[in-house]
Every structure is written in C-alpha cells, then in structure tokens.
VODRENGU-378042 format. One line per 4 residues: their letters; for each residue x, y, z of C-alpha. Coordinates in steps of 0.1 Angstrom, whole numbers, plus 5000, padded with zeros to 4 digits. Layout:
a = X/Y/Z  ...
//
This chain:
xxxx = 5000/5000/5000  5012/5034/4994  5014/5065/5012  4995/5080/4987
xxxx = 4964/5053/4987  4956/5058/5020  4939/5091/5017  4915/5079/4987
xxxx = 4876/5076/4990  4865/5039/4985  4846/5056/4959  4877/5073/4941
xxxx = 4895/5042/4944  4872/5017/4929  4867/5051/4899  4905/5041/4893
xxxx = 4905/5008/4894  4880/5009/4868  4891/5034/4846  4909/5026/4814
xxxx = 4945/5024/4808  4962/5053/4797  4963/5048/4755  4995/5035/4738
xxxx = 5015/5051/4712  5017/5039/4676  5048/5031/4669  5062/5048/4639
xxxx = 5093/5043/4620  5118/5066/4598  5120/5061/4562  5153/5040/4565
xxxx = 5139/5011/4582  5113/5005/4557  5121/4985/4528  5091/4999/4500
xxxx = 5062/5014/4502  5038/5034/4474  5036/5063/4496  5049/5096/4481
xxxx = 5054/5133/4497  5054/5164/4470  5088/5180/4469  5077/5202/4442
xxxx = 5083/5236/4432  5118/5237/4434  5120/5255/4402  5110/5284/4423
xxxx = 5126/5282/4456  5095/5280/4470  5110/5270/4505  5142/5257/4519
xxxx = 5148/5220/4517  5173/5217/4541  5147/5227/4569  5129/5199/4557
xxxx = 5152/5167/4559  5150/5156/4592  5113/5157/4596  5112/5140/4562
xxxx = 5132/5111/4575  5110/5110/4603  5080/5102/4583  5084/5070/4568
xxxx = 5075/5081/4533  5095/5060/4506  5089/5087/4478  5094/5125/4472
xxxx = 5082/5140/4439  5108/5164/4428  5104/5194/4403  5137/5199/4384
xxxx = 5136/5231/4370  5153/5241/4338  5153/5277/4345  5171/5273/4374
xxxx = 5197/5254/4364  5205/5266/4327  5211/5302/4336  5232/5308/4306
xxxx = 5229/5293/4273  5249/5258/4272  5259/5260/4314  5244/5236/4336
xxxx = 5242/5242/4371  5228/5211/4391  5244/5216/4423  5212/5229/4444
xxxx = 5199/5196/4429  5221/5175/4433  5220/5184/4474  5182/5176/4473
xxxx = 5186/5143/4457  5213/5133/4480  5198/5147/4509  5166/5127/4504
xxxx = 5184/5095/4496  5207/5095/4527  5172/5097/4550  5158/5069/4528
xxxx = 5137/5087/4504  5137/5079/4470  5128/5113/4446  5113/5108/4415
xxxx = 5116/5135/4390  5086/5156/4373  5104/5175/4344  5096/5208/4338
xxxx = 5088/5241/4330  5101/5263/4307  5135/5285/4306  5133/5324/4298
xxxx = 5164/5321/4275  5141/5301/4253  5105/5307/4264  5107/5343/4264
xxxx = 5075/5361/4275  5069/5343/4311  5055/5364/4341  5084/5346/4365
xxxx = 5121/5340/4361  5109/5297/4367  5088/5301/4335  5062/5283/4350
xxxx = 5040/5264/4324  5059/5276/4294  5067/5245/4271  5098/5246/4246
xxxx = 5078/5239/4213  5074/5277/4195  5109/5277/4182  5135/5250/4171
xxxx = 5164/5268/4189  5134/5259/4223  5134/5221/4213  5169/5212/4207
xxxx = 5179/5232/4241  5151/5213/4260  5161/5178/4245  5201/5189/4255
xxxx = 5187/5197/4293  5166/5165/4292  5197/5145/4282  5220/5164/4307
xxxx = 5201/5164/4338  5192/5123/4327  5231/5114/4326  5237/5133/4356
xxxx = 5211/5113/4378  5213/5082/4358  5220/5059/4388  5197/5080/4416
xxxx = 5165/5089/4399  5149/5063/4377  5116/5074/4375  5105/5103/4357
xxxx = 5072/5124/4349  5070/5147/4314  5056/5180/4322  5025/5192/4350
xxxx = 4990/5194/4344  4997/5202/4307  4959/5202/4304  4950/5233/4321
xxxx = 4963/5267/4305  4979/5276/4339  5006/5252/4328  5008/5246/4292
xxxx = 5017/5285/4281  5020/5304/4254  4995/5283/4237  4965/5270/4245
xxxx = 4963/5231/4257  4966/5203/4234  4969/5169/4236  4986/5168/4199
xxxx = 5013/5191/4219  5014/5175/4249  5020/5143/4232  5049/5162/4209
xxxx = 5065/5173/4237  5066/5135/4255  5080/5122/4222  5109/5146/4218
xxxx = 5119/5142/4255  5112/5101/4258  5137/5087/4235  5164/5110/4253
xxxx = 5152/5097/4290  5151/5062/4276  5187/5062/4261  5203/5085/4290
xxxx = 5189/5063/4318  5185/5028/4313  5158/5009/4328  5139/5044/4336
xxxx = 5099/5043/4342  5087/5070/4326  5053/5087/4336  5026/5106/4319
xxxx = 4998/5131/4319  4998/5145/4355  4965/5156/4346  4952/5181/4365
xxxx = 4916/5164/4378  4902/5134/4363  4875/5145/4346  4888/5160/4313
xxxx = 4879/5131/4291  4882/5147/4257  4919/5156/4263  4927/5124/4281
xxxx = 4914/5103/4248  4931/5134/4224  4965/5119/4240  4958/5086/4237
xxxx = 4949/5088/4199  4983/5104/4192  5000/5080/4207  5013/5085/4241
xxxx = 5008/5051/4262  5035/5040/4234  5057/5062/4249  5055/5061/4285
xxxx = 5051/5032/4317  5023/5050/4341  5001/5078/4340  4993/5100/4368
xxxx = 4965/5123/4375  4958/5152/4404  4923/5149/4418  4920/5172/4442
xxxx = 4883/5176/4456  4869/5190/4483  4861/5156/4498  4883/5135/4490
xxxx = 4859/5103/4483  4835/5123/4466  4822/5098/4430  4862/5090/4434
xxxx = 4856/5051/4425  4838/5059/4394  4856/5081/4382  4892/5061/4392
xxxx = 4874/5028/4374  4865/5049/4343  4897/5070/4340  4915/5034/4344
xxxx = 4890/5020/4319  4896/5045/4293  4936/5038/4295  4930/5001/4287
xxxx = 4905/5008/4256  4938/5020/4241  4970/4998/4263  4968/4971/4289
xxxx = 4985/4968/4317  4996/5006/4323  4997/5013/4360  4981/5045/4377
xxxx = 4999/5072/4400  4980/5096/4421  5009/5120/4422  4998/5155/4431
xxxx = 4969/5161/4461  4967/5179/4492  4941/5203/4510  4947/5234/4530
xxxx = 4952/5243/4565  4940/5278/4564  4910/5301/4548  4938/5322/4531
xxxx = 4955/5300/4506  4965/5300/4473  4960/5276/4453  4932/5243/4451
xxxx = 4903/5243/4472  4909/5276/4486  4873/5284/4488  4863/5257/4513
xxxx = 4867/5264/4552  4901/5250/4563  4920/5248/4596  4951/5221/4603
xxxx = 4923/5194/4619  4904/5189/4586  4937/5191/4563  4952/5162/4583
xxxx = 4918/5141/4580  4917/5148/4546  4951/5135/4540  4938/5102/4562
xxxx = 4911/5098/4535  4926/5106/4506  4956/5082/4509  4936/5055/4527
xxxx = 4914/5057/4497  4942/5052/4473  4957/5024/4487  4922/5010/4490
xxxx = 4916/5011/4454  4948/4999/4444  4967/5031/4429  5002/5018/4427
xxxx = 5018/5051/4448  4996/5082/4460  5014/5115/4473  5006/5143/4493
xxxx = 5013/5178/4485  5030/5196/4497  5061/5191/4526  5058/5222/4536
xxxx = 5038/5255/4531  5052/5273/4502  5050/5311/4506  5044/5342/4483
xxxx = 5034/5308/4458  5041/5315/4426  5018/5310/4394  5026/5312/4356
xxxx = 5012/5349/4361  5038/5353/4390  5040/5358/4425  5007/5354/4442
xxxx = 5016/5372/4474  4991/5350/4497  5009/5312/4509  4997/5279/4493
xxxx = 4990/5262/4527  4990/5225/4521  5018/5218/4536  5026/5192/4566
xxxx = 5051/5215/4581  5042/5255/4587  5057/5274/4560  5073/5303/4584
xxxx = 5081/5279/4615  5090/5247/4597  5068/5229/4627  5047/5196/4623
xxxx = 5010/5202/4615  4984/5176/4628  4987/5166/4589  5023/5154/4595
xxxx = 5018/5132/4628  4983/5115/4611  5007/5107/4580  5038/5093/4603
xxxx = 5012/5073/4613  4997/5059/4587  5031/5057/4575  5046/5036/4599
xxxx = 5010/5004/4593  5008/5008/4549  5038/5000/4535  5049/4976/4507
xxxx = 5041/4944/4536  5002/4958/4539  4985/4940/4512  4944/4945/4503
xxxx = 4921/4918/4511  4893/4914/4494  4881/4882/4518  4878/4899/4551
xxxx = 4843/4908/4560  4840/4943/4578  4807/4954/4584  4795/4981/4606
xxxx = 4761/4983/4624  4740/5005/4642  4759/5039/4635  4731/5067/4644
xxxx = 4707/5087/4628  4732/5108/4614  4755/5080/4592  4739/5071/4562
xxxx = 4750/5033/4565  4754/5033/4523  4779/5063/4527  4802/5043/4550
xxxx = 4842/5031/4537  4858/5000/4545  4889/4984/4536  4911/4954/4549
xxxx = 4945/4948/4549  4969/4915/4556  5002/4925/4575  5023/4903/4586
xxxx = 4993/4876/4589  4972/4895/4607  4942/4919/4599  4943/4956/4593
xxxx = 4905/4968/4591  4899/5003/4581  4864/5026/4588  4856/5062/4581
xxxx = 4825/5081/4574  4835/5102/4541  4812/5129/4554  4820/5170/4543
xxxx = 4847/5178/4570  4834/5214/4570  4797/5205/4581  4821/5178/4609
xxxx = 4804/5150/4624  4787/5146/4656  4804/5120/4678  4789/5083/4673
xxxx = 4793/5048/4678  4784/5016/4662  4789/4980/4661  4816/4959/4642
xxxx = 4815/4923/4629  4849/4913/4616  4857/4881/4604  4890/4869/4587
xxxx = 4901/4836/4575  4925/4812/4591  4950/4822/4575  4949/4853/4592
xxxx = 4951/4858/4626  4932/4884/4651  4941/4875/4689  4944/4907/4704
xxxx = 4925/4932/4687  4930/4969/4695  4921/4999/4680  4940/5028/4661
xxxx = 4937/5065/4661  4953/5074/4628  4948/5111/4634  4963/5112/4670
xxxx = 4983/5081/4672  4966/5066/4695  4961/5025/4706  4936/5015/4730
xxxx = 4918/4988/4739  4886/4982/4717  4855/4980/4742  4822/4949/4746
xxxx = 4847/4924/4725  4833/4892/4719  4848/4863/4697  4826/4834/4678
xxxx = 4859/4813/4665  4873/4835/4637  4846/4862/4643  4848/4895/4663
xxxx = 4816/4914/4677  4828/4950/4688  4802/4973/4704  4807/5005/4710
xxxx = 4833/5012/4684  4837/5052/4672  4825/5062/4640  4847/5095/4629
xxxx = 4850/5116/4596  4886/5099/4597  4899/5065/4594  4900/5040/4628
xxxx = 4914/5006/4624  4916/4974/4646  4943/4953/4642  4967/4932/4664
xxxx = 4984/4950/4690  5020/4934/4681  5018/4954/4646  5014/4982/4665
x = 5033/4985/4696
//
C-alpha cells in the first residue's frame, strides 16, 4: 500500500480501478527502416525556391515516406545558354536518399532564354515547342540532367498538368502538343537512363475526358510506363471510384496493363491560401483528416503510389502569372516555423502500418452496424489489409469535413480467414496516434463482435496490437 492510497475515498479508488489504461502510442518508424512502400510526399516547386529544403530533411526522415516527387527546373539550372548548374539539385537528391527517400523526377517548365514572355524567372508552364532553337535546348537539358542522375532517379514524369492553360503557356492546351512534347523528350530519357519508368499526363483532375482520349489517339501510352493524375476535391471520396474505374478504363481501351499514380493532392490548412480548394473552410484538423482519407482511399483502390502535396507550406506561391503574394497552405510543416501540423503526425502514422508488407484483402468481411441517425449506413468506407498475417481493418464516414460529424458509435463484425490471425484486437487512432483497447469484444471462433466502436469523419482501424506497439 502506498502513502498516497491511503487518503482515497473507497469511491475514488474503485473510479480508478476501473478506469481505462492510459492509451499506447503507435509506433512509427523513419523512412530508412522500411524497405518499400507506394507512399509519396510532393517535393515540388523547386523551380521556384518556394521553401528551403534543408529545413525539411530531418522531419522528412521521420515520416516513413519511401517517395518524394521532385520538380527539376530548367530555368534554374540553365542560367546561361549551354551551362548547367545542378548543384542545388544535386543536394536535394542526396539529401533525400541518405534519409531513405527515393525522389522521382517531374520534368519541367520552361527557361526564359528560350521561352521568352513568362511572368516569372521559373517560367512556369511555358513549354519549349514555339521555336527550334526551344526544342533542341530542351532535348540537350533533358539529356543532361538524365546522365547526371542516371543511377539515383529512375523514375521520371514529362511536364505538370499540361491540360490546364495555367501550365501549358504560350498556347493553349493540346493533347497533339502534349504528346509532341513527350516524344521529343522520351527517347532521350530512355537512352540516358536505362531501365527508367517514365510517367505521363499529371493531369490536373480526372475529369477532362476529351483531352485524356486526344492523347491517347496520338499516341502516348506507346511512349511512357504510368500515368498519373491530380484529383483534388473538396472531399476527397467524393464519386472518386467511378471516376478512378472509368479513368482506368479508358487507358485500357487503348493499352493494357499501364499502371496508375495519384501524384499531386493535398488540402489546406488555412482560409487564406493559394491555390486548390481555397474556397472551402480550412484549419490544420480537417487538412490532416483529409490526408487520412485521401491516401487510405488510394491504397484501398489499388493506385500503385499516392502523394501528398505539399512538405511544407510554400510562401508568396508563385503561378505562371507570377507571385501570388498569399501562401499555398497545404503543407505538413508550417511554412514560416517549419513545425509539424496535425497533417504530418496523422501521416507518420499511417506511415509507419501501409507499407509495401500491407496488402488489400478482398476476403475479410467488415461490416458496421448500428451507427446513428446521422450516418447514412450506404455512405460508410471500408477496407482490409493483411500485415504480417494478421488483419488491418479500416472505417471512416467520408462525410464534408466542414459541416464535421457529431460524435457516434456503432457496432463491428469482423471476420478473417484462418489464415489470418486476430488474437488481440486493438484499435488505432490514425489522426492522434493513439492505441487503445477496443470495448464489449466478443469472439465466435474467427469472428469478432465490437460494440461501442467510434464512427469519425477519419479513418480508425483494429488490428493486432504486436503490429502496433
């Protein structure tokens, strides 16, 4: 007995004894002790010194990310006709790679020595096709920067959202350029770096059919491995299947077998950003449950790597007009302090559970009962996972995160075959990191009954407690 137990109340002490433990910690893990995973962080606008990498590194190798989508910049790094300067990028790559990070490369924009007419030095958007002096100086930086990073980068993506006039300037977009474009810089990427994955489209949206199809009639799946798209939406699962299975479906009308990246997506933090889905109400809570959903979403449907945009906020962002003077806020880190958001901790977490050893299963039954008025049962997303042989179940309500959601429960029946073993269920927090005891368990051989379970606006899981801490 203790000193300090003698002065409690029966009452206090049987309120102790019967109040739940304190909540573990997920345990997360840097990006060097994980082996592969399709999870991506944007690294882009380098081109315009948009922030300062080196601020960024150690949180980055924190995060367990395997990926960092890099902008090169031409403009930055040809400064005068024929001189290459690659060492700002050669300190990135390196930097990423010694915290376990593997960049991969979108190729872009334009250069003012041979794009003249741009609103900003970075020549945002402008593509090298009005002149030939433009082409052969783009196809001598494509083969330049691919020799230099021959043995570090091996994946690279031609152009950004060349189908919004934003970023496909002087002109206005076209798949027969786009596609012109890809084939004078392909050959050189496929001769300068063997074995290279090259990546296409970085469509901006999903929904621009006529262009898509425009690019596949001239030929482009015969020139590149993947294509990638940008679908940012307010939320996030919004007619996001359909449109996935009919973007997917339209790729295989004209080539089999080409594999889809979600490279470009993020959300805000603020009401005062530049940039995508500015005009929705924004603080750093909903950004980093929007990140939850948007990359638990992804790696339920299969895409074969998803990324978050952006690292960090960029300030003063800068558009193919120029400088915007308000901050692009989708960052994980605050663009002024260079401190973790909520956004950054939620994806360390999910981090640390969906790497290349999570793989989807389709055979373990998740169903969730009994949610309250206020969940449309319909609405509800679920998605299992095998780790390790055991189950990863995943639950949300994809409601509008600026209306929020009152707080609910519900019931669970999960079930998984023998194969795969559930002994000590618990659940996880994704957004706060948290591991707890799920309450009212009850096991019928391989099935669970869990009452009183919490429906969020943000992925929960249960899985086995030694995956997790």
């Amino acid at each position: 007995m203790t000193r300090r137990s003698l002065f409690l109340t029966p009452a206090l002490a049987m309120a102790q004894a019967q109040a739940p433990p304190p909540a573990a910690r997920l345990r997360t893990r840097p990006s060097k002790e994980i082996a592969a995973s399709p999870l991506s962080i944007g690294f882009e606008t380098l081109d315009r010194e948009m922030f300062d990498p080196e601020r960024t590194y150690p949180y980055l190798a924190a995060l367990g990310v395997k990926w960092a989508r890099c902008q090169t910049g031409w403009a930055r790094t040809e400064k005068t006709k024929g001189q290459f300067d690659f060492a700002w990028l050669d300190r990135v790559v390196d930097s990423l790679l010694a915290g376990g990070i593997q960049p991969w490369f979108n190729l872009g924009y334009g250069n003012t020595l041979y794009t003249p007419g741009a609103a900003h030095a970075s020549a945002v958007g402008w593509a090298p096709l009005n002149s030939a002096e433009a082409r052969q100086a783009w196809v001598r930086y494509v083969e330049t920067i691919g020799r230099r990073y021959a043995s570090k980068v091996k994946h690279w993506e031609i152009w950004n959202e060349p189908n919004i006039a934003n970023f496909w300037q002087p002109e206005k977009p076209s798949p027969a350029a786009y596609v012109e474009l890809v084939r004078m810089t392909a050959p050189v990427l496929r001769k300068a770096v063997p074995g290279c994955t090259l990546i296409g489209g970085a469509y901006a949206g999903m929904a621009a059919f006529e262009y898509f199809e425009g690019c596949y009639e001239a030929g482009l799946l015969e020139l590149v491995d993947k294509i990638s798209y940008h679908p940012y939406r307010q939320i996030p699962e919004d007619n996001y299947e359909a449109d996935l299975n009919a973007f997917r479906g339209l790729i295989e009308r004209y080539k089999k077998g080409v594999g889809v990246w979600q490279g470009e997506n993020g959300a805000p933090s603020t009401n005062t950003s530049a940039g995508a889905l500015r005009q929705f109400e924004w603080d750093e809570t909903r950004q980093a449950k929007w990140l939850l959903r948007r990359i638990l979403t992804d790696l339920a449907l299969g895409v074969e790597l998803t990324s978050y945009f952006h690292t960090v906020d960029m300030v003063n962002y800068v558009w193919s007009s120029g400088q915007s003077g308000a901050t692009n806020s989708k960052g994980v880190l605050r663009g002024i302090e260079y401190t973790p958001k909520p956004s950054y901790y939620a994806y360390r977490n999910l981090c640390a559970l969906f790497d290349a050893e999570s793989v989807r299963a389709t055979d373990l039954l998740l169903r969730v009962e009994n949610a309250g008025a206020e969940i449309d049962p319909r609405a509800m997303r679920t998605a299992a996972w095998v780790r390790k042989g055991a189950p990863i179940f995943a639950w949300w309500y994809p409601g509008n995160l600026q209306r929020g959601l009152a707080t609910t429960s519900a019931r669970l029946v999960l079930w998984s075959p023998k194969a795969v073993q559930l002994t000590d269920p618990v659940l996880v927090d994704l957004l706060h990191g948290e591991v707890t005891a799920p309450p009212k368990v009850a096991r019928s051989g391989r099935q669970f009954t869990l009452d009183g379970v919490p429906v969020k606006d943000y992925p929960l899981l249960i899985t086995e407690r030694s995956l997790v801490v």
